[in-house]
N, C-alpha and C positions, 0 to 999 in steps of 0.2 A: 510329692504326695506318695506316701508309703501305701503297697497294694502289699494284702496277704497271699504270699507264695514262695515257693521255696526259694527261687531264683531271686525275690527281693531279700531273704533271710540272709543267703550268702553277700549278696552284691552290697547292700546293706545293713550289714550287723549295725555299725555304730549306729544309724542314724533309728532303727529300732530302739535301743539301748535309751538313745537320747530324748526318746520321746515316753521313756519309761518301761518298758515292755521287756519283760524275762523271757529269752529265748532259750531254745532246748540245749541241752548241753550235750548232745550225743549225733553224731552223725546219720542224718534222717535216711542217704541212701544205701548204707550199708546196714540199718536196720530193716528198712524196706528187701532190701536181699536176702538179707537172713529168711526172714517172714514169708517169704517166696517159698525156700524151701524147705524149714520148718514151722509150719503154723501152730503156733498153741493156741490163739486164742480167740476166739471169734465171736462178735457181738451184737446180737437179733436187735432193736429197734435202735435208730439213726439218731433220735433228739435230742434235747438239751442236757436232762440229766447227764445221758452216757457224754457225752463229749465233754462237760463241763464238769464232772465229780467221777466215775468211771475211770474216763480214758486220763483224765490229768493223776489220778493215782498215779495207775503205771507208769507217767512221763516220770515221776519220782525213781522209779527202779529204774527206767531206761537213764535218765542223767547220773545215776550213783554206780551206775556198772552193773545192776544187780539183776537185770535182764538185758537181753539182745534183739528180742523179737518184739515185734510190734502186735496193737488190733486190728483184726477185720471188721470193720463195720457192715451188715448187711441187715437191708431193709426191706422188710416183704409188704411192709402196707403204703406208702408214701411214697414212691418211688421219686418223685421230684427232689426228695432231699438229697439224693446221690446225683442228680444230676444238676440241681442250681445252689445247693449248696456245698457239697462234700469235691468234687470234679473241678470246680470252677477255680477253685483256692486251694488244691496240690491236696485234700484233704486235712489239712488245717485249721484250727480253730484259735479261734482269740478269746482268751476268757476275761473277763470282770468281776473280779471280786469287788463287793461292794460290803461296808461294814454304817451302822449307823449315824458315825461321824461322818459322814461322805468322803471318806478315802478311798481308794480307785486301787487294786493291786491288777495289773495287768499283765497279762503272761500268753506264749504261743504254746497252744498245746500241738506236740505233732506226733503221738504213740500213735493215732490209727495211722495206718500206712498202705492200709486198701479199703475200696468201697464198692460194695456190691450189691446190685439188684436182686432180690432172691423172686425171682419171674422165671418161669419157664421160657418167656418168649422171649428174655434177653439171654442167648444160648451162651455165648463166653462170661459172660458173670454168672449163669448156673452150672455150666463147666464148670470154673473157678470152687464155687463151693461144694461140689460134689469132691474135686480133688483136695479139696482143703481135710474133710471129714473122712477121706479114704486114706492121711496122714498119719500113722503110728503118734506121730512128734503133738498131736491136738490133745490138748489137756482139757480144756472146756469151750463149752459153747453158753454165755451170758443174755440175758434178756430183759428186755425195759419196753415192756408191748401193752403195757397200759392194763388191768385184770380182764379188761374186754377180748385183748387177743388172745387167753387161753379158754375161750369160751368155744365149746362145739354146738350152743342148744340156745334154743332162744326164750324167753319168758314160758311158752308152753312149755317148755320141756321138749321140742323134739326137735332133731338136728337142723342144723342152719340147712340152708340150699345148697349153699357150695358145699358145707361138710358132707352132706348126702352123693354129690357129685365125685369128691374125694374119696367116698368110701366106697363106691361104684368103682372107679377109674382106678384103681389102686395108685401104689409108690410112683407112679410114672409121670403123672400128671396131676403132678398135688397146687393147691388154690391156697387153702386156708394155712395162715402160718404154724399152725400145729400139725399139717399133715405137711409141711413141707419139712420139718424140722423133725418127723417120723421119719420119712422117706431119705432125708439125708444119713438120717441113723442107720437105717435100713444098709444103705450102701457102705457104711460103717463096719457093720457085723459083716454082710458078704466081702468085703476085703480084706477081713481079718479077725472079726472078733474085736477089735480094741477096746481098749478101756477109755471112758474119758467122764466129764462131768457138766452133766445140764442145771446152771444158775439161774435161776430164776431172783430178778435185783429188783422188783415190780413191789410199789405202794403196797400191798394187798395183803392180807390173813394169809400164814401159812401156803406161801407162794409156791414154793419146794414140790408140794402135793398137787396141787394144783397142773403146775404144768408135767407131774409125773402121769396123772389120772386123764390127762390131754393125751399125751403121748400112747399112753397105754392103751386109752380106748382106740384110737385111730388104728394103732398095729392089730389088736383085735378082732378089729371090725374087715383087716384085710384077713387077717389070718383064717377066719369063716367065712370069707368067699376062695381061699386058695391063692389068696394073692401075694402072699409072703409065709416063709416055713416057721411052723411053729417053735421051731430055736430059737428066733428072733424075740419072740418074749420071752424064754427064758433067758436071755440074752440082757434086754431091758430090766427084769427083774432082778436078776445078777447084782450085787452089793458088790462085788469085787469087779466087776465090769461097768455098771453106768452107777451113779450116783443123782437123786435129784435134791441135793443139800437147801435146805430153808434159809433165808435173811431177811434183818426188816434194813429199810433204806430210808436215809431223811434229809432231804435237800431241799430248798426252794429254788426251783432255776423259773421262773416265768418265762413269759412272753420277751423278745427283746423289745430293750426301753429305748425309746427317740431320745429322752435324754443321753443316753450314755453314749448314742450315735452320735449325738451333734458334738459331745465330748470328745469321742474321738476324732471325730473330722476337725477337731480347733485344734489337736494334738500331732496334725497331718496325717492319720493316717484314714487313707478313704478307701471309696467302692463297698461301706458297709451297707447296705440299704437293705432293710428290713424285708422279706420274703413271704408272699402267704401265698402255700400250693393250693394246686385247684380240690385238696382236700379239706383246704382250711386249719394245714398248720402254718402256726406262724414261727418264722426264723429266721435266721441272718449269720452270715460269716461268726457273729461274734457272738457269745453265752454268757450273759449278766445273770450274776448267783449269789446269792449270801455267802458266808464264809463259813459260817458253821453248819457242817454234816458227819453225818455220821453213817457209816454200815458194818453192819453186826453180822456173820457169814458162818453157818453150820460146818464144824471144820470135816467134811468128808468128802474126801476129792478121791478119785480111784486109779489118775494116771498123774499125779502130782500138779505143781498149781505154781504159780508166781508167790514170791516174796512179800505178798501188798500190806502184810499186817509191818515193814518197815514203813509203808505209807499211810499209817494209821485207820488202816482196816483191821475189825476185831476180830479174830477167828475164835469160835468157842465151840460148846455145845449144842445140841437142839434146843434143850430145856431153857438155856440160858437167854439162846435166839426169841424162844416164845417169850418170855418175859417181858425182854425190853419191847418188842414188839406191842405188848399188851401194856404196857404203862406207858408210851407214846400214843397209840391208840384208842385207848381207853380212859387216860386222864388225865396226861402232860400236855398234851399236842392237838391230836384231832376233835375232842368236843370242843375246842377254847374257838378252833377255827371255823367249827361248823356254827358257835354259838355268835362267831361273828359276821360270818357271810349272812345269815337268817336275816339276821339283823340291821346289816348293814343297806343291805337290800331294802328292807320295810325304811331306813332312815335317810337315805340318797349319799351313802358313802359308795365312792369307788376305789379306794384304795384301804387296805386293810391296815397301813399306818397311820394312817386318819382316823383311823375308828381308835388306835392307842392311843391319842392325843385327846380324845372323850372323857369324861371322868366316869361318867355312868356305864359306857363300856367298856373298860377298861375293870373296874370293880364285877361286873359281868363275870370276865374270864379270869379274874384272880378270884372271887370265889368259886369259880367252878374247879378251878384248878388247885391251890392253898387250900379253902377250907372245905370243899364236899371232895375233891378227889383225895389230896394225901391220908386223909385217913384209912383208906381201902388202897392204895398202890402196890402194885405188885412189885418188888424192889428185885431188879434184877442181879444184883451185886455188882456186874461192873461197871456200873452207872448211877448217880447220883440222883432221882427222882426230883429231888430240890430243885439239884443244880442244875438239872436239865429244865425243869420249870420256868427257872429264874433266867436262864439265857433266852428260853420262848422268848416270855413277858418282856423284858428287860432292852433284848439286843433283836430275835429275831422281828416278831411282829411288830417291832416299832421303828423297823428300818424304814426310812422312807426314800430308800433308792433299792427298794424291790419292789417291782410294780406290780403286786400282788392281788386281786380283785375280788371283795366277798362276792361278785356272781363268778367266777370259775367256780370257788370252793362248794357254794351253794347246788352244785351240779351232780344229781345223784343222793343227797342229799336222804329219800326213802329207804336206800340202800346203807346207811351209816347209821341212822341214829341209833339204832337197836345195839350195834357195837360200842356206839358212842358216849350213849349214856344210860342204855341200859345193862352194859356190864356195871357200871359203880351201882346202879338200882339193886345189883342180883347180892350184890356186896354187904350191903345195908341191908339185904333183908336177912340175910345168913348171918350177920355177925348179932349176937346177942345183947351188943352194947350200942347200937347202933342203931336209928328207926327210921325208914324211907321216909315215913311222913317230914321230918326236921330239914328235909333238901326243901331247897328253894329258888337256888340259880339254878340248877341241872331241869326241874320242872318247868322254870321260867321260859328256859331256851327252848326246851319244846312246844310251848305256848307259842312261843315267839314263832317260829318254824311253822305252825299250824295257821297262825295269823299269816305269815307268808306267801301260802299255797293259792292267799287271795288273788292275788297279783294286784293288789291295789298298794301302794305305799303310806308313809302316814300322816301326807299330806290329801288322802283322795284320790291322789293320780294313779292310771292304770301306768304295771309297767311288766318288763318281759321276765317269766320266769326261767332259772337255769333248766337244759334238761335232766330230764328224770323219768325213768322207763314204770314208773308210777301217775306221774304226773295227771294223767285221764282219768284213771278210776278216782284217784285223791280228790281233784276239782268236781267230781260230779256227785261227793257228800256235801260237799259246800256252794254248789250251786243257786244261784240267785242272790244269796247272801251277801248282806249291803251293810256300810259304818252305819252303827244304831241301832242294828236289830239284835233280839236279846236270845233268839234261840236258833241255831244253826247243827248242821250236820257232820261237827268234829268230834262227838261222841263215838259213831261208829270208827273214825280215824287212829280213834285213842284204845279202841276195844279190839284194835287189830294185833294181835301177839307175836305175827308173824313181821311186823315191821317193826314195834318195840323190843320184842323176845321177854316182856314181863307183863304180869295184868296188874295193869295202872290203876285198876279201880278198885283191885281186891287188898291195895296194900294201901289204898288212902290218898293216893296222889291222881287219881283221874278224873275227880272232882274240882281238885285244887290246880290241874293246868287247864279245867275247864272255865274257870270262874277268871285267871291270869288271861284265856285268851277273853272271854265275855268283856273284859275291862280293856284291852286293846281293841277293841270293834265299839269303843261308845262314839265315836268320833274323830275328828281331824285330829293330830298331836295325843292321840290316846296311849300309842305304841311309846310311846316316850314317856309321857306320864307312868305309864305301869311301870317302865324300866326302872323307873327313878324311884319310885314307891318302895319297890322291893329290894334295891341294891343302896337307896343311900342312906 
């Protein structure tokens, strides 16, 4: 039985080989060396994405010769992933690419080559990364922390607990991963000044900014109490010294699949057993992913960068990063999914290639996407809006060996749709040839989403909603509210501008996903009927 680790890599290459699996072509401990003494790179949250589209990038430069140094992985929120998954298996990962013919490409990715806790209280792995960032040779520091980690404020608007704590305590004792990612910088500038570059690789709007306006505020907020010299912001603002470059990222990496486990255990190779920390991620030695991704990267680096546009990472402009950003975002990708999750949810799908194998939902996201989004897409030039559509539809969401779930997607769900579909809203009412009122899936799915917030599905049964830092105020316009009754409290849901970003009522359409949701609330099997009504 084949275990992942270095010492099986060597001992047995063939029988690797013979069970299918592409091992690295580059000497893992003379990388690991290098990377010792000159680090360039280093990369804030431990999960799926990075190890599975990230870090196998670079294994591409590392096997072609076209780097020497490996990543550091370092993880400030989950610390169990450094210790039951990244330590346990030499830091090594087994990926799965899965395509929707059920082909398997299977591969050892081994570019990270260190892993570290970013804890104060684990002293030699925050050693570790203070000496890493106190490195001339460090060209950036990457992040995959989910838009929640570069948050200092909570719903009120006033700093979290810790961030208050952090901003008390100064550089010395930093908590939240934005003040520890300060503080690193901090010793950064006092060693030297150097230049380097903070990526921000995160789902989210304008990421770049984001974790620039994290970082900025934290140093601020010490530099008014004396706790750091005010060089260090101009330091931070310095263009030719730090960099916070924008990217958008598109990968599906899930949950690991039991399927793909038991696959590999009939392929010998074992000890993969799926992982959930006491945080509730879920993970496993191995990273089952689709095959197609993509990341688009603002080319502005201040102390130079790896070759990864050889491994087909795109480097361009800002303008160009915003684009595709916003035509994945906006009308390729994220409403098809949110209009599926709603949905899928109200219909008792759990996997979101199930619902492509639907005829009615599946007409769903090809109208929303073919006929109400491409007429408004933002076309970013180096990408095909079509063709990106058409791999969605086509290849991504109809894989059924990515275990992909309409209730993750559904999660947060108040917080998107204003992006989601109220940017094509904002489209159609500016374009002269164009009239909100003629939408009808993009309405629909809102409807759908409002019928959602019941927690009832459409057979009757209650069931659990994803969360959603809305979710209380939203259910207590809709309270009481039972299949059959003809007047309910989604009027004021629809009149909120601040979660669509459009008034739905002034342009003709708050009526008409009033009357969409009234016709899913007449009864059992109504949410289906309406579906059907309006898409076939």
């Amino acid at each position: 039985m084949l275990r992942l680790s270095r010492e099986s890599l060597k001992a047995g290459r063939s029988a690797w080989e013979a069970a299918g699996v592409e091992l690295p072509k580059f000497e893992l401990e003379t990388v690991a060396a290098n990377t010792r003494v000159n680090p360039r790179w280093v990369h804030f949250g431990a999960g799926n994405i990075f190890r599975g589209f990230v870090a196998n990038a670079h294994q591409q430069l590392l096997d072609s010769g076209q780097a020497d140094t490996g990543i550091i992985a370092a993880e400030s929120f989950d610390f169990e992933m450094i210790d039951k998954v990244y330590k346990p298996y030499d830091n090594l990962t087994l990926l799965v690419l899965m395509n929707a013919r059920g082909e398997f490409q299977k591969k050892v990715v081994g570019s990270i080559v260190e892993a570290l806790a970013a804890d104060k209280n684990r002293a030699a792995d925050y050693s570790r990364l203070i000496e890493i960032f106190e490195q001339p040779s460090l060209q950036m520091a990457s992040f995959t922390i989910t838009e929640k980690g570069y948050s200092l404020t909570g719903p009120n608007g006033q700093y979290l607990g810790i961030v208050e704590q952090d901003i008390a305590n100064g550089p010395a004792q930093p908590i939240h991963a934005m003040s520890i990612v300060t503080s690193l910088a901090y010793r950064r500038y006092l060693k030297g000044r150097y230049p380097m570059t903070f990526v921000s690789m995160d789902n989210c709007s304008h990421n770049g900014d984001k974790l620039k306006q994290a970082v900025l505020t934290m140093a601020k907020e010490w530099a008014k109490r004396g706790l750091v010299e005010g060089g260090f912001i101009d330091y931070l603002e310095d263009e030719h010294k730090i960099t916070f470059p924008l990217s958008m990222i598109d990968k599906i990496t899930p949950r690991p699949s039991e399927t793909v486990q038991a696959a590999l255990l009939e392929q010998g190779i074992g000890d993969m057993e799926v992982i959930v920390t006491s945080k509730h991620t879920y993970t496993a030695p191995f990273v089952n992913a689709e095959i197609s991704e993509y990341l688009v990267i603002e080319d502005k680096f201040a102390n130079g960068r790896p070759p990864l546009e050889e491994a087909g990472i795109i480097f361009t402009d800002r303008d160009t990063v915003n684009k595709v950003e916003t035509m994945k975002v906006t009308t390729c990708l994220n409403p098809l999914h949110t209009a599926l999750a709603v949905s899928g949810c109200l219909l008792g799908f759990t996997l979101i290639a199930d619902e492509m194998r639907d005829d009615t939902l599946r007409k769903f996201v090809e109208t929303i996407g073919y006929t109400e989004g491409l007429p408004v897409v933002v076309d970013p030039g180096i990408l095909s809006p079509k063709g990106f559509l058409d791999e969605v539809l086509q290849e991504r969401f109809a894989n059924p060996f990515i275990p992909d779930t309409p209730q993750r997607i559904a999660t947060d769900t108040s917080q998107k749709v204003g992006i989601r579909f109220g940017e094509t809203i904002k489209s159609y009412m500016r374009r002269e040839d164009l009239n909100p009122e003629s939408l009808t899936a993009i309405p629909l799915a809102i409807a759908v989403w409002c019928r959602y917030l019941l927690g009832v599905d459409d057979e009757g049964k209650p069931f659990t909603l994803s969360p959603d830092p809305l979710l209380e105020t939203l259910q207590r316009h809709l309270a009481g509210v039972k299949l059959g009754d003809k007047t309910a409290g989604v009027r004021a849901i629809l009149e909120d501008g601040q979660i669509f970003g459009v008034p739905l009522y002034s342009i003709g359409l708050g009526e008409k996903i009033e009357g969409m949701f009234y016709e899913m609330l007449e009864a059992q099997g109504a949410v289906r009927r309406t579906l059907d009504k309006y898409l076939k």
